[in-house]
Every structure is written in C-alpha cells, then in structure tokens.
N, C-alpha and C positions, 0 to 999 in steps of 0.2 A: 583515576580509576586504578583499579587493583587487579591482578591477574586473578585472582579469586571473586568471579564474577556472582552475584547473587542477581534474584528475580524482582529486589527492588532496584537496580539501576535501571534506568533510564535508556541507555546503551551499551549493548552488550557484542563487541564487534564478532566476536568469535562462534554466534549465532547462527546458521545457514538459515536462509529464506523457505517458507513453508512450502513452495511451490512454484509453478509458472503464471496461476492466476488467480484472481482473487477466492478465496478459500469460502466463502458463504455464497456467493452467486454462482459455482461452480458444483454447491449441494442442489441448486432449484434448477428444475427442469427449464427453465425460460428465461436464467440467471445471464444478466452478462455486464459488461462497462466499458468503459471509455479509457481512462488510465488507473495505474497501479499506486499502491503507495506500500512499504515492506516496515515494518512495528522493528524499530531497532534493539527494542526488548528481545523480543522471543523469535522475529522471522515474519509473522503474520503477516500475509498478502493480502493487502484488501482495497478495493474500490476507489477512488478520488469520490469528493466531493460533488463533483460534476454527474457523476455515474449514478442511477435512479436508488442503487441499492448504498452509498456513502457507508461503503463498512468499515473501512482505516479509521473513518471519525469514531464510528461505535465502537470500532475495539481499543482504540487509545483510553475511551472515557469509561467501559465498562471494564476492560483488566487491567485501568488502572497505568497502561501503558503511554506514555506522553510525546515521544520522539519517533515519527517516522522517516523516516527516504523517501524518494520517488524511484521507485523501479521501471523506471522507462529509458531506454537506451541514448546513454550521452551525458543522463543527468544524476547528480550526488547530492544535489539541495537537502535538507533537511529541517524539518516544521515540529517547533512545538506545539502540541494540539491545548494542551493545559494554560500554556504562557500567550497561545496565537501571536507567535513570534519565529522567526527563522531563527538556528541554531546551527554553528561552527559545524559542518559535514566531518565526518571522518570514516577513514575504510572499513566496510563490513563485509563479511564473509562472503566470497562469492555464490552461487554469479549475482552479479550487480544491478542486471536486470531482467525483465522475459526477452525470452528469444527476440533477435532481429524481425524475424519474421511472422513473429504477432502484433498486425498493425491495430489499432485503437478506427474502430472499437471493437472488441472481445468476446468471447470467441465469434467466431465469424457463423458459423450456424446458427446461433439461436440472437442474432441480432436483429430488430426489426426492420422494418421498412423506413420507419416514423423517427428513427434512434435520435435524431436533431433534437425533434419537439420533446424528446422524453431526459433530454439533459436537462441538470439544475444550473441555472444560471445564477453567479455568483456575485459579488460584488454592486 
C-alpha cells in the first residue's frame, strides 16, 4: 500500500471510525445489535452478522467495501466479506473500538426483552 491512499483500497488504516455504533440501526427508532464490526475502507460501523439488522455484511457488499475489523474491545481480527476468509489485521485509526462501557447488546434502551431469540444464528 501506498501513502496515497484512494477509495478502491480495500484498507485504508489512516480512516477514523464512523462512530460509536452501528451507523444504520442507530437511524431506526428501535435500531439496535449485538457486536460491532468497522469497514477498513472508510470507518463504517455496522452490526455483526448475528445482530437482526447484519449492516457490516450490506455495506461490504453494496460499497463495494471488503475488509472489516471487529470493533469490540480486545479484538483486531479482520474478515474478508468478498473472499469469507480471515485477512492479516493491521493498525487502524483509532479508537479501535466502542467504549468499554458499551456492553453487547446495544444500545441498551432500545434493546428488547426477547434480544436472544431475535439473534441470527450462524454456522
């Protein structure tokens, strides 16, 4: 990679993360998820898999974007959504993940009762 980073790499470490939480469940009044995942593209915060709204998946595959993080504290894995293969981590812009003190599942007021049965079970 080049220090002259453009919008087709893949990872762009020099990127800050969009926010504290996932960026489309955080438009809906009744938005919420389980873990984080951060678009090493551009920063996008968006939902795991598991989480009812899976926006990391849709924004990998609709901008085109392939390489996310796990923005959950502790962890630097990195997943290509294109290849569904894990990919070499490398440092990205801090911070590295949400606050300590946002436990999963997110945000805590608008999470239901039920949040269990409303996870995607994967594998």
């Amino acid at each position: 990679m080049t220090d002259a980073a453009t919008d087709d790499e893949p990872i762009r470490p020099e990127v800050p993360p969009s926010g504290e939480g996932c960026v489309e469940c955080l438009e809906l009044p009744d938005g919420w998820w389980f873990h984080l995942r951060r678009c090493a593209a551009c920063g996008h915060i968006g939902c795991c898999d598991s989480s009812p709204g899976q926006h990391a998946t849709r924004h990998a595959h609709e901008a085109g974007h392939p390489v996310a993080q796990s923005f959950e504290p502790g962890e630097d894995w990195m997943w290509d959504y294109a290849r569904n293969e894990p990919v070499e981590s490398v440092e990205l812009a801090p911070p590295t993940s949400h606050p300590e003190g946002q436990r999963p599942p997110s945000p805590r007021n608008r999470v239901p009762d039920d949040w269990r049965e409303q996870l995607h079970q994967l594998g």
